[in-house]
mmCIF file of the C-alpha atoms, coordinates in Angstrom:
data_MODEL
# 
_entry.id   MODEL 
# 
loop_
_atom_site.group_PDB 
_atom_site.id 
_atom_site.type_symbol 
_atom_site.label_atom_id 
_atom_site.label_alt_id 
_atom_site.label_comp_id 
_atom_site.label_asym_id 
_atom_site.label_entity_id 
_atom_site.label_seq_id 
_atom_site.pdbx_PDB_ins_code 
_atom_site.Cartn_x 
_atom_site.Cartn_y 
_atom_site.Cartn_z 
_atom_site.occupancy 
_atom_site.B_iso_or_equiv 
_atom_site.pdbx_formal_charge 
_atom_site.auth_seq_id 
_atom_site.auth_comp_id 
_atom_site.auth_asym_id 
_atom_site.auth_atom_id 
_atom_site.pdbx_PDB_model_num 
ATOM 1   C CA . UNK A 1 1   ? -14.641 7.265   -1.693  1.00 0.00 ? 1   UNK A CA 1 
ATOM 2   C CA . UNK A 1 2   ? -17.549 5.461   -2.773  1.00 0.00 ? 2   UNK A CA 1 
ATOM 3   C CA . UNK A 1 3   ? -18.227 2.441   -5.257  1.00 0.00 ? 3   UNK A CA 1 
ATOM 4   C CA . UNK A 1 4   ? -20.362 2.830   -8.068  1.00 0.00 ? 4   UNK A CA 1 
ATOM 5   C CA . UNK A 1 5   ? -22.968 -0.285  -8.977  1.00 0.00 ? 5   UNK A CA 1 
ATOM 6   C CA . UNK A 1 6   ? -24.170 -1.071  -11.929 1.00 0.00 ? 6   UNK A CA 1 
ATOM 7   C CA . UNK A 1 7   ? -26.329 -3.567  -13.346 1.00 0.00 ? 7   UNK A CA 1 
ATOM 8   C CA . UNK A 1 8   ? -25.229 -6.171  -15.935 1.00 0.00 ? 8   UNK A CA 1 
ATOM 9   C CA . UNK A 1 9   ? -26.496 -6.014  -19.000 1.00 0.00 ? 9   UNK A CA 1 
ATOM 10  C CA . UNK A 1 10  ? -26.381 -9.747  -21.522 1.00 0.00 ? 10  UNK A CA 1 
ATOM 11  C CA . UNK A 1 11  ? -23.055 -7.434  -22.837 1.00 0.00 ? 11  UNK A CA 1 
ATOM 12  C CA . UNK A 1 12  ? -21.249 -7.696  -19.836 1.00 0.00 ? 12  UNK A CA 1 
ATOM 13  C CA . UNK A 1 13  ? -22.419 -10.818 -18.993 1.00 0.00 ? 13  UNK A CA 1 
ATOM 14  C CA . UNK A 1 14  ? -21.319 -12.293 -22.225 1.00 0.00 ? 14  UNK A CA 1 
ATOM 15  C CA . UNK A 1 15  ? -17.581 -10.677 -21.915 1.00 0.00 ? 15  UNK A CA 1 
ATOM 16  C CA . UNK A 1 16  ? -17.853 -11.677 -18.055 1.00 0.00 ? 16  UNK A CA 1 
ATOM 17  C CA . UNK A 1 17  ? -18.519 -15.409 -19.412 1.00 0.00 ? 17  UNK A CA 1 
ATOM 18  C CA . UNK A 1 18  ? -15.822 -15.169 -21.615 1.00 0.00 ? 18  UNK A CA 1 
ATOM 19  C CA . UNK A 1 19  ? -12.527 -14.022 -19.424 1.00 0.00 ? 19  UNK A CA 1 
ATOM 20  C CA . UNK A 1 20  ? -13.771 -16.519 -16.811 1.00 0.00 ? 20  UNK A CA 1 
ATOM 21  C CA . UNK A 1 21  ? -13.219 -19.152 -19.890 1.00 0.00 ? 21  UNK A CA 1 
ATOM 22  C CA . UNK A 1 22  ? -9.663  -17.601 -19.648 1.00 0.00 ? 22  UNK A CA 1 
ATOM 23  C CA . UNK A 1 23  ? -7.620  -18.255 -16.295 1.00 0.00 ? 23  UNK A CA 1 
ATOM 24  C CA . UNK A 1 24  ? -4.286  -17.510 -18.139 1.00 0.00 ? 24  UNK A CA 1 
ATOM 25  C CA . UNK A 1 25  ? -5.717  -13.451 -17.941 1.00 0.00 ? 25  UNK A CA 1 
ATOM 26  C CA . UNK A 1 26  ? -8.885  -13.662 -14.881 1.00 0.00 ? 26  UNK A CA 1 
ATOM 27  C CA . UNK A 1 27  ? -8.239  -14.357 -11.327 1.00 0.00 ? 27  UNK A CA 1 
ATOM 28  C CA . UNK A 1 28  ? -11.259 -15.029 -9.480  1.00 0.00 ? 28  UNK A CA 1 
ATOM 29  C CA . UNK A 1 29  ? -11.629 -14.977 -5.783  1.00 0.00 ? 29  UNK A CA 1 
ATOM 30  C CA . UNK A 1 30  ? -14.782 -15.366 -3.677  1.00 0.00 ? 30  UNK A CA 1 
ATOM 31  C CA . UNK A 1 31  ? -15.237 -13.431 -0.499  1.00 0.00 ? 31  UNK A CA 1 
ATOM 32  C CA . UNK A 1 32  ? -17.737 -13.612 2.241   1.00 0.00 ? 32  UNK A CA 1 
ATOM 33  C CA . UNK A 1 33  ? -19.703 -10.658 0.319   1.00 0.00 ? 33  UNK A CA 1 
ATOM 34  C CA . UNK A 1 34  ? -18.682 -10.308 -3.159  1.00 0.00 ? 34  UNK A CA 1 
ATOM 35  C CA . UNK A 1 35  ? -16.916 -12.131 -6.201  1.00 0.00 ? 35  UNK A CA 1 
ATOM 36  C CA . UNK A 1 36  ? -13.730 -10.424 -7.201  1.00 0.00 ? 36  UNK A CA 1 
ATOM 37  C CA . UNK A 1 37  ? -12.877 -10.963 -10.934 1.00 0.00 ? 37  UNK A CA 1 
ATOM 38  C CA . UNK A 1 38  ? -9.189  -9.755  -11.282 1.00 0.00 ? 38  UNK A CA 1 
ATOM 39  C CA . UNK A 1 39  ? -8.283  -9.050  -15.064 1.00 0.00 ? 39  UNK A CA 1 
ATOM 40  C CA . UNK A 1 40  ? -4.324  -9.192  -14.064 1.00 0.00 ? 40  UNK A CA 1 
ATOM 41  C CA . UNK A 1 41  ? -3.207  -8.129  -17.463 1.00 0.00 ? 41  UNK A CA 1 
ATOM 42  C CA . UNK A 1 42  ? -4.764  -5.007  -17.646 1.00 0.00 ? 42  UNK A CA 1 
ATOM 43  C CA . UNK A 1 43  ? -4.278  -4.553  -13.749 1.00 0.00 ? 43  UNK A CA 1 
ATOM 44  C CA . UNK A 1 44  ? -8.467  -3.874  -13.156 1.00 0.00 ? 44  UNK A CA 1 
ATOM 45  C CA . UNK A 1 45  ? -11.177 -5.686  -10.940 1.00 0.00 ? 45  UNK A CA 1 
ATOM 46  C CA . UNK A 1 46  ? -14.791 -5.465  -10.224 1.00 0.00 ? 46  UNK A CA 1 
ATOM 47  C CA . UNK A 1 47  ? -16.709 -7.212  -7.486  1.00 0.00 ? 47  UNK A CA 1 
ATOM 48  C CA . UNK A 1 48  ? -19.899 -8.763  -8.106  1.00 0.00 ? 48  UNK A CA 1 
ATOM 49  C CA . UNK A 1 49  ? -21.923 -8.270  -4.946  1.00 0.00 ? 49  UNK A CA 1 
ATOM 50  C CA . UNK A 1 50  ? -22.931 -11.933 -3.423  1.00 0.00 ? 50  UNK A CA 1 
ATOM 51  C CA . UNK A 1 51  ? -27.205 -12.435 -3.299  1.00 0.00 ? 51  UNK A CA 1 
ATOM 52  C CA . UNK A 1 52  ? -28.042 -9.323  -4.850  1.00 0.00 ? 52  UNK A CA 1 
ATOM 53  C CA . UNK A 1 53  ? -29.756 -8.352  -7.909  1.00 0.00 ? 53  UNK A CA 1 
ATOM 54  C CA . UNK A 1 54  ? -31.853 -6.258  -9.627  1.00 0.00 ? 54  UNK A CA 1 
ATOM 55  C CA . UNK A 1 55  ? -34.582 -7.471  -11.740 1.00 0.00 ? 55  UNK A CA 1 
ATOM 56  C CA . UNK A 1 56  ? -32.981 -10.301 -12.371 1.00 0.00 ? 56  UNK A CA 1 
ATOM 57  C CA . UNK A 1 57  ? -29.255 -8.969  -13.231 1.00 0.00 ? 57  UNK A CA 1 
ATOM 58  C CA . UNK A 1 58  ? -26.253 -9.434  -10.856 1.00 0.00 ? 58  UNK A CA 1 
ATOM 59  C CA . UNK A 1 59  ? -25.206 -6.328  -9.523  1.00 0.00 ? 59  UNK A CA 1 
ATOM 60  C CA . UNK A 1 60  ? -21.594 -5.045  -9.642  1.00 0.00 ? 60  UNK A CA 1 
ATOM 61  C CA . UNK A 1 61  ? -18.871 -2.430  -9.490  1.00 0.00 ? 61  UNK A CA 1 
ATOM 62  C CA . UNK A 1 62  ? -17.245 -0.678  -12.356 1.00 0.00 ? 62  UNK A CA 1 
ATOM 63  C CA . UNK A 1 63  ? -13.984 -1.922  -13.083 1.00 0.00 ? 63  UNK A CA 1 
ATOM 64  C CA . UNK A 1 64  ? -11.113 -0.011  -11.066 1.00 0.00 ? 64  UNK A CA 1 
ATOM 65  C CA . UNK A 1 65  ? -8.004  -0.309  -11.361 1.00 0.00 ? 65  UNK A CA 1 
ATOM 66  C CA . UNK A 1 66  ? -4.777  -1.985  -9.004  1.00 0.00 ? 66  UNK A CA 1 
ATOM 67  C CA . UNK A 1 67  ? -1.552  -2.006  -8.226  1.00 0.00 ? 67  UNK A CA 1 
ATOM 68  C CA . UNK A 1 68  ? -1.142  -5.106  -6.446  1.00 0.00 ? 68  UNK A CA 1 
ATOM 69  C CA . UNK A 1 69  ? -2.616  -8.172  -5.191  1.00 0.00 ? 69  UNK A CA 1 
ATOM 70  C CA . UNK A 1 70  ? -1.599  -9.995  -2.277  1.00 0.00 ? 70  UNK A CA 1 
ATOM 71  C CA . UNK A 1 71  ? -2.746  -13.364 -0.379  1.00 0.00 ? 71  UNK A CA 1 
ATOM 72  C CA . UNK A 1 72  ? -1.659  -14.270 3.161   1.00 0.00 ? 72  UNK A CA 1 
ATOM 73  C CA . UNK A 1 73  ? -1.639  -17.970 3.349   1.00 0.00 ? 73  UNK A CA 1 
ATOM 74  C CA . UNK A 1 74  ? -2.133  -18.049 7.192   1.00 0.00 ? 74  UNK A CA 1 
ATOM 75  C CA . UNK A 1 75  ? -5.490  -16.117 7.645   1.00 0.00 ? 75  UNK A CA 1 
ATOM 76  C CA . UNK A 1 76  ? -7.595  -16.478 4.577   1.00 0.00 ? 76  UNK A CA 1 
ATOM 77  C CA . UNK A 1 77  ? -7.708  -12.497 3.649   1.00 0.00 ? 77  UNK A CA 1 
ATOM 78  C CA . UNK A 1 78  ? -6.434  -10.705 0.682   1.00 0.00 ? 78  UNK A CA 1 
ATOM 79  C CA . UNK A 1 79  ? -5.552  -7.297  0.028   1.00 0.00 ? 79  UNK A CA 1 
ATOM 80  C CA . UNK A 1 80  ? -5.912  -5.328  -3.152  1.00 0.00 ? 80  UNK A CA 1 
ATOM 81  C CA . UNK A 1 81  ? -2.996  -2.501  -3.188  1.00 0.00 ? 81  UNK A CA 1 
ATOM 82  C CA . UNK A 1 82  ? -4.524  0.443   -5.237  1.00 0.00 ? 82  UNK A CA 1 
ATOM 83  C CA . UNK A 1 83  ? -1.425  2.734   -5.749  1.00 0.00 ? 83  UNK A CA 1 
ATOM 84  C CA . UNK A 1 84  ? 2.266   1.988   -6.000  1.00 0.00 ? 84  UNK A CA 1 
ATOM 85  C CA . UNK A 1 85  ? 3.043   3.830   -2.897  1.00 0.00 ? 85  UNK A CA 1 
ATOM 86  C CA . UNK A 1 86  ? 0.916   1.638   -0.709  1.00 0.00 ? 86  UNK A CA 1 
ATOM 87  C CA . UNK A 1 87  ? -1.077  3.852   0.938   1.00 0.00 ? 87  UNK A CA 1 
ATOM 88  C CA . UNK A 1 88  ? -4.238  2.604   -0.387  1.00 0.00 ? 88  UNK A CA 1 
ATOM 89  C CA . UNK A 1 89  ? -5.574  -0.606  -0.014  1.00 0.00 ? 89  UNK A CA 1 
ATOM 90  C CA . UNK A 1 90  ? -8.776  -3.193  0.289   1.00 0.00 ? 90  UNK A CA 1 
ATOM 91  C CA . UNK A 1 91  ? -8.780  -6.085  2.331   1.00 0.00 ? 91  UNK A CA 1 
ATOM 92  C CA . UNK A 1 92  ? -11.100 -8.538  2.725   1.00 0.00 ? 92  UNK A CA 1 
ATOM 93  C CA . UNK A 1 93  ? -11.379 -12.226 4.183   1.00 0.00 ? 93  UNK A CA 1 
ATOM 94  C CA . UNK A 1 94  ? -11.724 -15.257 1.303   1.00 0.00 ? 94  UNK A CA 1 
ATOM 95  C CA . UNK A 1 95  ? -14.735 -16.964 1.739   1.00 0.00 ? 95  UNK A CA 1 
ATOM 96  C CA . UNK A 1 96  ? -14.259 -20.937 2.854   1.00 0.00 ? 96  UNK A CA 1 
ATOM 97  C CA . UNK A 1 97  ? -16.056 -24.046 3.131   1.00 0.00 ? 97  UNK A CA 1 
ATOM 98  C CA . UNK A 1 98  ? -16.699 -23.691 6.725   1.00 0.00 ? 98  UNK A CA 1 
ATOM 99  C CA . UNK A 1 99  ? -16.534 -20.133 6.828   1.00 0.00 ? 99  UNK A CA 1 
ATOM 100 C CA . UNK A 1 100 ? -16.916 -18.713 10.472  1.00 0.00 ? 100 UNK A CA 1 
ATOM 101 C CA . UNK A 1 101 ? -17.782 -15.116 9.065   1.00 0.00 ? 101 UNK A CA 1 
ATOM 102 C CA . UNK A 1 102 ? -20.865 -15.958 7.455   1.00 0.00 ? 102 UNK A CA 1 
ATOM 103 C CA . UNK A 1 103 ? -24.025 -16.075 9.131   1.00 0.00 ? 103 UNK A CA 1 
ATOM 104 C CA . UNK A 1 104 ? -26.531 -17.973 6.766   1.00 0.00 ? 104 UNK A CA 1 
ATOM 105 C CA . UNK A 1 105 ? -24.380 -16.701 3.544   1.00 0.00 ? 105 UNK A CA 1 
ATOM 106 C CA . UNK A 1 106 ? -24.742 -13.042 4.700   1.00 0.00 ? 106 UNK A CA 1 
ATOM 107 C CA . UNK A 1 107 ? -21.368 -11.846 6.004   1.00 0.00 ? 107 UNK A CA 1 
ATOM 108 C CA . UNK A 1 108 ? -20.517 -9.805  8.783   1.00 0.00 ? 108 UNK A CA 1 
ATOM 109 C CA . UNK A 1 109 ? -17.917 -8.067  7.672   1.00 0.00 ? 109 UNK A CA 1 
ATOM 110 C CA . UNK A 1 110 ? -17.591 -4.876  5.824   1.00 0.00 ? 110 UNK A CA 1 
ATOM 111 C CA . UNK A 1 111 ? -16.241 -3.359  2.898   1.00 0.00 ? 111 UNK A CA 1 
ATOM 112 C CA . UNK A 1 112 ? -13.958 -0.358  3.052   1.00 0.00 ? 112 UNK A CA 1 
ATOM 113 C CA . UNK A 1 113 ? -10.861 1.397   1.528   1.00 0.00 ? 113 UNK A CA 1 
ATOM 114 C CA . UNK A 1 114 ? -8.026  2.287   3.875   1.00 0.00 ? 114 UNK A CA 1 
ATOM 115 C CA . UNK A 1 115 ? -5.243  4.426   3.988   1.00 0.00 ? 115 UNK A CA 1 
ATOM 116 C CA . UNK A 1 116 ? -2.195  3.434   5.313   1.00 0.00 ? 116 UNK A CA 1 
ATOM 117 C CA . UNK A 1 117 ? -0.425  6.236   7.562   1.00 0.00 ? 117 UNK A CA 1 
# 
């Protein structure tokens, strides 16, 4: 499956602005590649990709929608459940101070949707 990009216009910047000014409803986690902006009401994210842009605009996914969100306290990762069955899921490590994955702020890890057998 891939991930559409898109650039953001002032629009979405604006509304972006404005749900960050609202924890109660936005979740927002950084990872090694990306900034995840969870809208938890509405059960959708989008990740805005970390040192990229394009003439000047921040570069991001559409938002997509979840089923889940989970953190594991003991190894810094996350994973985004996508269906209700668990069988599809993202995972990805939370960025940190003295993060171990980063190599001059570029990551080494990837980015992919799994199944779960």
């Amino acid at each position: 499956m891939s991930t559409t990009m898109q650039l953001a216009d002032d629009d979405q910047l604006e509304s972006a602005r404005e749900a960050i000014a609202a924890p109660h409803e936005v979740l927002v986690v950084q990872s090694c590649v990306s900034t995840w902006v969870f809208s938890r009401g509405c059960r959708m994210f989008r990740r805005v990709l970390t040192g990229i842009e394009v003439q000047g605009c921040p570069v991001m996914t559409d938002w997509r929608r979840y089923f889940s969100l989970e953190f594991d306290p003991t190894c810094s990762f996350f994973v985004v459940w996508l269906d209700p069955e668990r069988t599809r899921l993202l995972r990805f490590w939370r960025h940190t101070q003295a993060c171990d994955r980063c190599d001059d702020g570029v990551a080494e890890v990837g980015f992919a949707e799994s199944e779960v057998a």
